[in-house]
N, C-alpha and C positions, 0 to 999 in steps of 0.2 A: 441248679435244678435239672437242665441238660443231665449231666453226668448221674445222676439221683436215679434221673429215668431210664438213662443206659445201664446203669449198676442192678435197677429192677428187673431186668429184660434178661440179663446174663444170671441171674441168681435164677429166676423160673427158668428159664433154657436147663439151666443146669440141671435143676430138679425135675425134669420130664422124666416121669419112669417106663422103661424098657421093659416086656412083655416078659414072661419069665421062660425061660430057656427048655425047652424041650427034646427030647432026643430024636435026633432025624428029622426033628423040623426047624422052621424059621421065623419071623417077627417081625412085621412093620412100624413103626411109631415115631411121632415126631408132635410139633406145637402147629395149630395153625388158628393165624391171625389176621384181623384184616385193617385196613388202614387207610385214608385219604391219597388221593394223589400227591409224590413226594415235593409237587411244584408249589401243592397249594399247602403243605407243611410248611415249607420255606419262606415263603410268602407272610406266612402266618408268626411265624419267627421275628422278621426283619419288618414287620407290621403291626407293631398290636394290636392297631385300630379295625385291623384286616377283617369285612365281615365276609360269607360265602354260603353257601349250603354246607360247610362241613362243621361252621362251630365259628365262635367271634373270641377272639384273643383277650381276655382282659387280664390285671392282673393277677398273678396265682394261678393263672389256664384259661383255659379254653371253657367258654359257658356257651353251653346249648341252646339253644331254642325249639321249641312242638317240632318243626319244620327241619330240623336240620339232623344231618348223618352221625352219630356220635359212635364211630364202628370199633369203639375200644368197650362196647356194652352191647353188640351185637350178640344174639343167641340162637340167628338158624345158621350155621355154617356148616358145611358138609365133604367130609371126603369119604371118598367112594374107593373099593379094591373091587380090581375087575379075575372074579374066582369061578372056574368052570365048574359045573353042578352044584350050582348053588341050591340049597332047599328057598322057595318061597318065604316072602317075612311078612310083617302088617305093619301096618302103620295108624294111629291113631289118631282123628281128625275132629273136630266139633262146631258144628255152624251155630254163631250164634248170632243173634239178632242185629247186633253190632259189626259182624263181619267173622273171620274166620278164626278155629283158635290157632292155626299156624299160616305164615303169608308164604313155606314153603316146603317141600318136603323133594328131596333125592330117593330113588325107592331105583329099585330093577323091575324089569318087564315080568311082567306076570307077580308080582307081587300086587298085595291087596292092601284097599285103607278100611280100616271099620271107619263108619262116615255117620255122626250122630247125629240129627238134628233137632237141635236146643233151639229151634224159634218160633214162631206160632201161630207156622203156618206151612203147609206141606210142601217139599222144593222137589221141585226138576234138575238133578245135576246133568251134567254134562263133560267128557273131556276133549279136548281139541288140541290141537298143533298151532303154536304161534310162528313157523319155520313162514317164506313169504311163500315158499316153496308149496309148504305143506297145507292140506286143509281136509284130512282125514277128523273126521269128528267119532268120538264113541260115546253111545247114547245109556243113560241108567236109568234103572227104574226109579218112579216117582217114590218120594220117602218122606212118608206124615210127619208131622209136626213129635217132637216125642220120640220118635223113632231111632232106631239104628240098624244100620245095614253094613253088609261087607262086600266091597267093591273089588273087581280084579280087575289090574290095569291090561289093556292089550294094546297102546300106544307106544313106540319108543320114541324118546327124543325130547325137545322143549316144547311142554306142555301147558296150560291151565285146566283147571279143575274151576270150573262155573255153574252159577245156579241159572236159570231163562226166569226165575222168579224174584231173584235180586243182587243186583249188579254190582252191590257190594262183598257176595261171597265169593271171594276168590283165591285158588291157592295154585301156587305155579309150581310145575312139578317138572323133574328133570328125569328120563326115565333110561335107563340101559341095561341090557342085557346080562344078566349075571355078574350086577352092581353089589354089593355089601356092602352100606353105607351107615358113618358115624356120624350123629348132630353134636355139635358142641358148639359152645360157646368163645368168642374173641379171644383167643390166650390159652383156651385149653386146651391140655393133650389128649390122644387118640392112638387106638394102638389096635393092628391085628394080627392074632397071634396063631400059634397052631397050624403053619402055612407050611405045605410041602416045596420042598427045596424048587427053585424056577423065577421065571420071570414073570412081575406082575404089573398092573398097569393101575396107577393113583390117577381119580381127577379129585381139583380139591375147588367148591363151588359155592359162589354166594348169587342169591338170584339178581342181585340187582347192580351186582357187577361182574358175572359170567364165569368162565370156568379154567383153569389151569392142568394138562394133563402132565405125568410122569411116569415115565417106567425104573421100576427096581430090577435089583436081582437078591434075591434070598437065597440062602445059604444055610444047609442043615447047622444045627446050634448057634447061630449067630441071628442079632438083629438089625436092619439095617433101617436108619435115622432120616427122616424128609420131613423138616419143618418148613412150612408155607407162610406168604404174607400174601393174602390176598388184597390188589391195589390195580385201579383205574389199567394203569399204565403196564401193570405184570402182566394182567390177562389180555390186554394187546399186544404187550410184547414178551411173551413169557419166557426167553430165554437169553 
């Protein structure tokens, strides 16, 4: 089974596609993945019985629990190209009664979210700095029930996105400067293309376990390959 799953892993690697070549420019892409701590994989190995927050080993794999990390079905993961003159993007968000429809979004400064609110009853968002450092708040106008608004972020850094009306809408948002950023999913590729020849700066980010930066160099006609494993342990010690 081991070798099954290694043989899975090399055959997707392979199949990552490469941005299509353009003249006088260059191409970022790669796979990124995120993963348990490699201690508590191994554990989970030489344990079957092993339970944790990541998943309980039974026969046949690993069975989840409501409660637990299952980061090979994760789908907010995010890497970010740091590109000067960047145009503004949006991002789109929806509060619903239950909670948020994303728990995180990576955006650049001065990018905006249209912010819908699906629940029934008018919210006060709000965004703020979780740094210990930091405690700049930015305040938004009040948004009815029904409604939709477009919000411009003017915070950089690690952020939350909060309602004063209920403590369940919350979305953490990581924000920097002439960021260009891909969502995808555990295992999928990402790719940016049409990039003039230089050095560029990757962070690649999952909210609940922090952030990974990298510098490239791009090279006119050519693309240059950075697949990530985001884990406990890489974004402590990422090199």
């Amino acid at each position: 089974m081991k070798y099954l799953i290694l043989l899975s892993v090399v055959i997707l690697s392979a199949c990552t596609a490469a941005p299509k070549v353009i003249k006088g420019k260059g191409g970022v892409y790669g796979m990124l993945s995120a993963d348990s701590h490699p201690a508590i994989n191994k554990k989970m190995e030489n344990d079957p019985g092993a339970v944790s927050i990541y998943g309980e080993m039974k026969t046949g794999g690993i069975k989840y629990q409501a409660d637990m990390v299952n980061y090979a079905k994760l789908d907010e993961l995010y890497v970010g190209l740091i590109q000067a003159n960047l145009p503004p993007q949006q991002h789109q968000l929806t509060a619903n009664t239950e909670g948020m429809s994303l728990k995180s979004i990576a955006l650049a400064l001065g990018d905006t979210i249209q912010l819908h609110n699906n629940t029934k009853q008018s919210q006060n968002f709000f965004v703020a700095e979780t740094s210990s450092t930091g405690q700049r708040i930015q305040t938004l106008p009040s948004l009815d029930a029904g409604a939709t608004a477009i919000f411009k972020i003017e915070l950089e850094g690690d952020l939350e996105l909060l309602s004063e009306d209920n403590e369940s809408l919350k979305t953490v948002l990581f924000s920097k400067k002439n960021m260009l950023t891909k969502r995808v999913s555990s295992g999928d590729n990402y790719q940016f293309d049409n990039l003039a020849p230089g050095s560029y700066q990757l962070i690649f980010w999952y909210w609940r376990l922090g952030k990974i930066q990298q510098t490239v160099q791009v090279r006119a006609e050519e693309n240059v390959r950075a697949d990530k494993i985001l884990t406990v342990d890489s974004v402590i010690n990422p090199y």
